[in-house]
PLY file of the C-alpha trace (Angstrom):
ply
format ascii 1.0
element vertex 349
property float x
property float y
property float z
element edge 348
property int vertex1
property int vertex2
end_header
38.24 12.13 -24.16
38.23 15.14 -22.24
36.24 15.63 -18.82
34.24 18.12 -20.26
33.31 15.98 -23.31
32.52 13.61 -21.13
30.39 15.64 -19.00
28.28 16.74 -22.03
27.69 13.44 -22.75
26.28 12.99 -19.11
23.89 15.66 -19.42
22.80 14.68 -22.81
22.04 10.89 -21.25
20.14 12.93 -18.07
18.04 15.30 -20.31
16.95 12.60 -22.41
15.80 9.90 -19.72
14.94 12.41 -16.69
11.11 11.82 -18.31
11.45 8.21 -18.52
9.95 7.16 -15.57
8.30 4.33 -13.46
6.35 3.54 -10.06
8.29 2.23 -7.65
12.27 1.64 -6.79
14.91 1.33 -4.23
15.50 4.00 -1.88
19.35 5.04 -2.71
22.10 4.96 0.33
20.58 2.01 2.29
21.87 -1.48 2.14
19.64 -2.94 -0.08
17.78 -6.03 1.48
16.96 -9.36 -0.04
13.68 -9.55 -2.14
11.64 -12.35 -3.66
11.89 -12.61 -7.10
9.54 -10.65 -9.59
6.56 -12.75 -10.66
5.32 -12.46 -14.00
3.42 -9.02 -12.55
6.38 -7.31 -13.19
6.95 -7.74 -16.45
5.07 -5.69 -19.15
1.55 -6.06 -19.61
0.34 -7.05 -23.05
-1.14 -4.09 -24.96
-4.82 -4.34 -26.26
-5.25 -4.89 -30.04
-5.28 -1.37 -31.75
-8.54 -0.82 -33.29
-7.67 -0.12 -37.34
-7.76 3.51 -38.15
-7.90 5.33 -41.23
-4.35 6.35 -42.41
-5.25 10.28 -43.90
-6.50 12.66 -42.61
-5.59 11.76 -38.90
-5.63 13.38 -35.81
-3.23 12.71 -33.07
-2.56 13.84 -29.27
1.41 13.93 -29.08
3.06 13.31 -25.39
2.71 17.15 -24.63
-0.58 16.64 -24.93
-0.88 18.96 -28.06
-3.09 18.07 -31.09
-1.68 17.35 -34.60
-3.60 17.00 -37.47
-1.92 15.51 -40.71
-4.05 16.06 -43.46
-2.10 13.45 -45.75
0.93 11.19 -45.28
4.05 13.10 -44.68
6.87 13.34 -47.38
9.64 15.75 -46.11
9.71 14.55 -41.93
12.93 16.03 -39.66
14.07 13.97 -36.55
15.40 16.04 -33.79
16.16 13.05 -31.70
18.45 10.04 -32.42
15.64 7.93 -30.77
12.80 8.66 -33.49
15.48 8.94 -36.09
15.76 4.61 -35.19
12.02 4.13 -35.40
11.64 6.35 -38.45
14.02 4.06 -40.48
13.08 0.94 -38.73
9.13 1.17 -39.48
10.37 1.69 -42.88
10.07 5.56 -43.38
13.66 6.18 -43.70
13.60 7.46 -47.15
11.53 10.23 -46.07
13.54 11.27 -43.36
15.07 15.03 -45.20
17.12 16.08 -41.71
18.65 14.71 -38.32
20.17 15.91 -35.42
24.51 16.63 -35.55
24.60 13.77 -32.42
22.87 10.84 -34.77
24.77 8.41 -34.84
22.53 5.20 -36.39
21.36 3.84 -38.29
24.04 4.08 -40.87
21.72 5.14 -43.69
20.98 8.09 -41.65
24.58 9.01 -41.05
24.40 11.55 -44.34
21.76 13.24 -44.08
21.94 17.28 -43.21
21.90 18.21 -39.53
19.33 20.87 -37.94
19.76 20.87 -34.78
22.36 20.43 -31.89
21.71 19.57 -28.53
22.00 23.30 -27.40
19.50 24.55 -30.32
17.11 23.62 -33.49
17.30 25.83 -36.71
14.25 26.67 -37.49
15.45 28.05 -40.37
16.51 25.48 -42.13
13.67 23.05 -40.76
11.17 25.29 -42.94
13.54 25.80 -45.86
13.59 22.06 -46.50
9.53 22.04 -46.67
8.75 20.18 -43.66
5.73 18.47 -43.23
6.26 16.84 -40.12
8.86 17.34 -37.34
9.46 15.06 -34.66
10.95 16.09 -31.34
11.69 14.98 -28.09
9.61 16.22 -24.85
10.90 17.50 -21.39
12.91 19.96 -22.69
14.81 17.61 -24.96
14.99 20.10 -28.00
14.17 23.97 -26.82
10.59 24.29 -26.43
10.80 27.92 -27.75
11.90 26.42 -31.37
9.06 23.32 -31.28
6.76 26.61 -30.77
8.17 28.78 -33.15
7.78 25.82 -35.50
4.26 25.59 -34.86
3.58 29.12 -35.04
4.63 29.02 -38.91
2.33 25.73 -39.48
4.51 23.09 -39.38
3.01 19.71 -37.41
5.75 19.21 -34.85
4.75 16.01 -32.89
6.67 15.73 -29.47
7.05 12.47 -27.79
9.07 10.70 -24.48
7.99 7.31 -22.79
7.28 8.02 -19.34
8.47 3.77 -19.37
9.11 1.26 -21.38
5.27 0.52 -22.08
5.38 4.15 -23.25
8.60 3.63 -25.85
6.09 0.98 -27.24
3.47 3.63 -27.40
5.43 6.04 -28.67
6.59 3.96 -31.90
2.97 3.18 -32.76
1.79 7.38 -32.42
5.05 7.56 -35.13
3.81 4.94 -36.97
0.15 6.33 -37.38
1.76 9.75 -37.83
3.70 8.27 -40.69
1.13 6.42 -42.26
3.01 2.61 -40.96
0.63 1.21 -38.26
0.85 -2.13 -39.43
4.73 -1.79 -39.32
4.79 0.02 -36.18
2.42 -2.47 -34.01
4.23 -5.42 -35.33
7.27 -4.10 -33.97
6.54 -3.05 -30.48
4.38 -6.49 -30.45
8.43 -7.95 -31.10
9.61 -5.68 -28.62
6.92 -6.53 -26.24
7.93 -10.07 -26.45
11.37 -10.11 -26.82
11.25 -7.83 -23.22
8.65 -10.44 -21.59
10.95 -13.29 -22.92
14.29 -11.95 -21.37
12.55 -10.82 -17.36
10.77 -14.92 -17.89
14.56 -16.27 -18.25
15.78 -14.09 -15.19
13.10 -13.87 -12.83
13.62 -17.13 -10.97
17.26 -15.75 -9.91
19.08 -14.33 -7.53
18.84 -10.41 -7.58
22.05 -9.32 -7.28
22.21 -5.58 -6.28
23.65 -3.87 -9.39
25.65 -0.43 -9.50
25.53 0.77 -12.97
27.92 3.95 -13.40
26.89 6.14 -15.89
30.24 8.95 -15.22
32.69 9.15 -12.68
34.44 12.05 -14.29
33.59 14.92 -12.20
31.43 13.18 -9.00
30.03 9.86 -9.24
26.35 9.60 -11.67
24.32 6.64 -11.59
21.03 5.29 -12.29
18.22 7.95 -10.95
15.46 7.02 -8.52
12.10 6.00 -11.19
14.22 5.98 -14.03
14.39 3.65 -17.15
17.84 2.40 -16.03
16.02 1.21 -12.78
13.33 -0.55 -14.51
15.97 -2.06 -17.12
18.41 -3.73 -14.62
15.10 -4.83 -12.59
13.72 -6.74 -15.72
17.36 -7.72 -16.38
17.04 -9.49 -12.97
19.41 -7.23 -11.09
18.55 -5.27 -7.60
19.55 -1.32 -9.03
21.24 0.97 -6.57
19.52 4.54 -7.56
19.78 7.92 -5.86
16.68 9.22 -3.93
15.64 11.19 -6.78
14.13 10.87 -9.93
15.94 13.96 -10.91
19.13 13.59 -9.67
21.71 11.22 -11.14
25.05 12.17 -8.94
25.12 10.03 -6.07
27.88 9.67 -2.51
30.56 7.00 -3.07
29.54 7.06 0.67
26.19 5.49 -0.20
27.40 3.28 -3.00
29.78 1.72 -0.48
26.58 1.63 1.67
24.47 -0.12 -0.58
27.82 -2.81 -1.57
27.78 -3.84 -5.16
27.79 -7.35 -5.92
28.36 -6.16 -9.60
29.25 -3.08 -10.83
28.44 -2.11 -14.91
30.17 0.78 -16.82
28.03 2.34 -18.96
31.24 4.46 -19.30
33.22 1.61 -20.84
32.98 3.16 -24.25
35.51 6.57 -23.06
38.63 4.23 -21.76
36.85 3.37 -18.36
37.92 -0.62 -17.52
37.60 -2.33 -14.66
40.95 -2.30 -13.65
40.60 1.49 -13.24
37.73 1.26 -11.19
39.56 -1.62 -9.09
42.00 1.64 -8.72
39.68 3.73 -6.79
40.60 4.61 -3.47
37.82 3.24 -1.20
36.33 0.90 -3.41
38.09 -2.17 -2.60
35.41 -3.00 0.34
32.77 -3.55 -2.22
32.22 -7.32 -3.13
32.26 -6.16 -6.71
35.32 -5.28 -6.35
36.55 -7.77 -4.47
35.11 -10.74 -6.97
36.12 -8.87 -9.73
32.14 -8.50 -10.58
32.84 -5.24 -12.97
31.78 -5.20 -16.64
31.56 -2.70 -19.88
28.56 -2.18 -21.71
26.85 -0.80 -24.08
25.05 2.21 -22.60
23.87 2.96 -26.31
21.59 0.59 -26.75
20.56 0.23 -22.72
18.98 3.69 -22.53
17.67 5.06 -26.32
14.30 5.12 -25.89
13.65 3.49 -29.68
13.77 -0.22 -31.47
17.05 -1.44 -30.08
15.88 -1.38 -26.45
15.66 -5.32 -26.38
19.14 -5.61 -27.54
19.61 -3.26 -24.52
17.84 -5.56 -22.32
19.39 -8.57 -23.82
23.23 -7.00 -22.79
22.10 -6.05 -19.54
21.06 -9.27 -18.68
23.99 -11.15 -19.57
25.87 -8.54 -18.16
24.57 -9.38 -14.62
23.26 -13.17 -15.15
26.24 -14.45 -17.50
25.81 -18.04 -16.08
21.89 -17.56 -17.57
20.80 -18.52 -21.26
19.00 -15.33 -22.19
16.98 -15.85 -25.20
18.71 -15.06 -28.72
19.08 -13.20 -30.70
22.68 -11.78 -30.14
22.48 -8.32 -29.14
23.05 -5.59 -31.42
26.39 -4.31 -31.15
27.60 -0.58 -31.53
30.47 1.23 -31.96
33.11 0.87 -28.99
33.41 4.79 -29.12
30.78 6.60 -30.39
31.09 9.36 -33.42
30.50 12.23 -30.90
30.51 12.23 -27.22
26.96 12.85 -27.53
25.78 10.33 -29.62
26.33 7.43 -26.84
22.79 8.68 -24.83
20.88 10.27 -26.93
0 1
1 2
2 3
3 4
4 5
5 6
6 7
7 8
8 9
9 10
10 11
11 12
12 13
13 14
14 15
15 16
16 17
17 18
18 19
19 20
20 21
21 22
22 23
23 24
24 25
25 26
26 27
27 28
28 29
29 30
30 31
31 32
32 33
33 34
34 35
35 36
36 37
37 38
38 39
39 40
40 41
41 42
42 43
43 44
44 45
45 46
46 47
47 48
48 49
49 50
50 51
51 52
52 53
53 54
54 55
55 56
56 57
57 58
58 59
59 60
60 61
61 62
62 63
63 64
64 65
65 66
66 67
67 68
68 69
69 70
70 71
71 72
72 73
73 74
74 75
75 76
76 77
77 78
78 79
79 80
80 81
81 82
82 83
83 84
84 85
85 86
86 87
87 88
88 89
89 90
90 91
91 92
92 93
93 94
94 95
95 96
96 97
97 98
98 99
99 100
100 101
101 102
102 103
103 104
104 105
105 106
106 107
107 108
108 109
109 110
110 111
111 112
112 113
113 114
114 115
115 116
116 117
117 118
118 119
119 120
120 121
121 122
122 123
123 124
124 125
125 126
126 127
127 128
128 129
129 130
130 131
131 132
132 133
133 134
134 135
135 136
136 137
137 138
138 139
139 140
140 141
141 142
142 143
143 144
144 145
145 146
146 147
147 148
148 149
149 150
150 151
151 152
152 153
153 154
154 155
155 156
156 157
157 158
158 159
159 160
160 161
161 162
162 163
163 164
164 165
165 166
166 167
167 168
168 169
169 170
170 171
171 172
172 173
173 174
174 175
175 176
176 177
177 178
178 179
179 180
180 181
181 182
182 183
183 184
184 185
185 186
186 187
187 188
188 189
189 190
190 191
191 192
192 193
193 194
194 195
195 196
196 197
197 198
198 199
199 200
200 201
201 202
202 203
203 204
204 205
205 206
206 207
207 208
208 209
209 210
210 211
211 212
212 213
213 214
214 215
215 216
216 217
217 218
218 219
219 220
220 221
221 222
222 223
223 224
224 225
225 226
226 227
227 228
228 229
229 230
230 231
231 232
232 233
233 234
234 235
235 236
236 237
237 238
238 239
239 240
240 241
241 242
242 243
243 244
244 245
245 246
246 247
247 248
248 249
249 250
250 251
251 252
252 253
253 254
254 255
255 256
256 257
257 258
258 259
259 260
260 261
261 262
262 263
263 264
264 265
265 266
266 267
267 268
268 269
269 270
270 271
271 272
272 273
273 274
274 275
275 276
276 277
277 278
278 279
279 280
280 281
281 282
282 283
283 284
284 285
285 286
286 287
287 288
288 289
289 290
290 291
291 292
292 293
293 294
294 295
295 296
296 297
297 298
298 299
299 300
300 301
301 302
302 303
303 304
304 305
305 306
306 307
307 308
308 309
309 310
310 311
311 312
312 313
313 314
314 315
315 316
316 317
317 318
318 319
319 320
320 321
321 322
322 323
323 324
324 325
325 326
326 327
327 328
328 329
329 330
330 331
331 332
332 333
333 334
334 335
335 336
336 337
337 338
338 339
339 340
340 341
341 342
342 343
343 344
344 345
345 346
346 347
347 348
């Protein structure tokens, strides 16, 4: 794969978790210190048993903070993320899903259906030729806010959404589910998720935190895991320390600073273009790390680590083992993927 293909893929996996954010972190650059490890405070707290709500009409607040108001259960919906594309045919909906996005990529029942948009641009178009009645999109810029308005403008409910967290991924699914009339389906499965994250930080939070470098692209500069991000809060409840930048916007970080902060393990989430650990062994500079020097460097799956949608506990699951392999993480197996994905794009979206 080319560095330029490679770099798209980058800034695909930025624009779609830069709003995925959490409280607190590690400050990038410094040697991290030792911690105690998390009590059960850090994990997820439950969620409160939805009251029951009429399916149609409904009225909903999307994560823009926009109303939409779906007068009766949507027939002809169009998923302009990969993300909601996974909860759409997870809670069941899949048959009603008319049009995806040219980067999604699972799962394979979606594979045929007609593309709309790209991650440059949404056709509009082509949304309202097929007869849309509801249109799903990612926030923060995710698809082009000029074609989400456009959309509206010709009366088409477009309901944006992006998780600010894991607790808000969980939200998230259940807004899709009431917006496609599958509450019941929706709340059982983030009540699975819920559990299945609670059940993997309870098997890791009694040991040690080692700190964790998880390299997203070394390509062109060196991209990691972004202060308040969702990769911070995964390898936290994964019972790893993460090594982040100092912003929550910025994903390049120094090799100076990763030296700094001395990996005990290193994780490519580039594993999937040809990156191995041998090639990172390589690196000039590198060898003083001690995850380098123990041979502490492992692939995985960066697919199913950060899409914000029902696979996010297989994510957990691999990251996890990835740093605690001597640990019995609860079952089951994780959900495997592709070792190279269809389309650069379709490994972070």
């Amino acid at each position: 794969m080319s560095a330029r293909s490679r770099r798209s893929r980058l800034a695909l996996a930025i624009a779609l978790v830069l709003p995925i954010v959490v409280g607190c972190s590690t400050p990038a650059g410094q040697a991290p210190t030792p911690t105690p490890a998390p009590t059960a405070a850090a994990t997820l707290a439950p969620s409160p048993t939805p009251t029951p709500l009429a399916a149609f009409p409904v009225d909903l607040t999307d994560d823009d903070g926009a109303g939409v108001t779906l007068t009766a259960q949507p027939q002809t919906i169009v998923s302009l993320t990969p993300a909601t594309t996974e909860i759409l045919f997870k809670l069941g909906a899949g048959a009603r899903v008319a049009a995806t996005t040219d980067f999604d990529d699972y799962p394979p029942e979606a594979l045929g259906l007609p593309h709309v948009a790209s991650y440059t641009a949404v056709d509009v178009e082509k949304i309202v030729g097929l007869g849309a009645d509801l249109v799903i999109a990612g926030g923060n810029s995710f698809n082009d806010p000029a074609a989400i308005r456009q959309l509206r403008d010709l009366h088409v409910p477009v309901l944006v959404v992006y998780a600010r967290n894991l607790d808000g991924v969980l939200k998230d699914i259940e807004l899709i589910g009431r917006a496609v009339g599958a509450s019941d389906a929706a709340t059982a499965l983030t009540a699975s998720m819920e559990a299945g994250f609670q059940e993997v930080a309870a098997a890791t939070h009694l040991l040690d935190r080692p700190r964790v470098f998880y390299e997203l692209d070394a390509t062109n500069g060196l991209y990691t895991a972004a202060k308040d991000s969702v990769y911070e809060e995964m390898i936290t409840l994964a019972g790893g320390k993460p090594i982040t930048t100092d912003s929550p916007t910025d994903f390049s970080i120094p090799l100076e600073k990763v030296i700094a902060a001395d990996p005990q393990i290193i994780l490519l989430g580039d594993a999937a273009y040809g990156v191995t650990p041998d090639a990172v062994k390589a690196r000039p500079g590198w060898e003083v790390m001690s995850a380098v020097k123990s041979s502490a460097i492992r692939g995985v799956n960066d697919l199913i680590i950060t899409r914000p949608g029902p696979r996010l506990v297989d994510g957990l699951r691999e990251l996890a083992r990835a740093i605690h392999p001597e640990a019995t993480i609860p079952s089951p197996e994780p959900t495997t993927a592709p070792a190279v994905p269809a389309s650069p794009a379709a490994s972070a979206s």
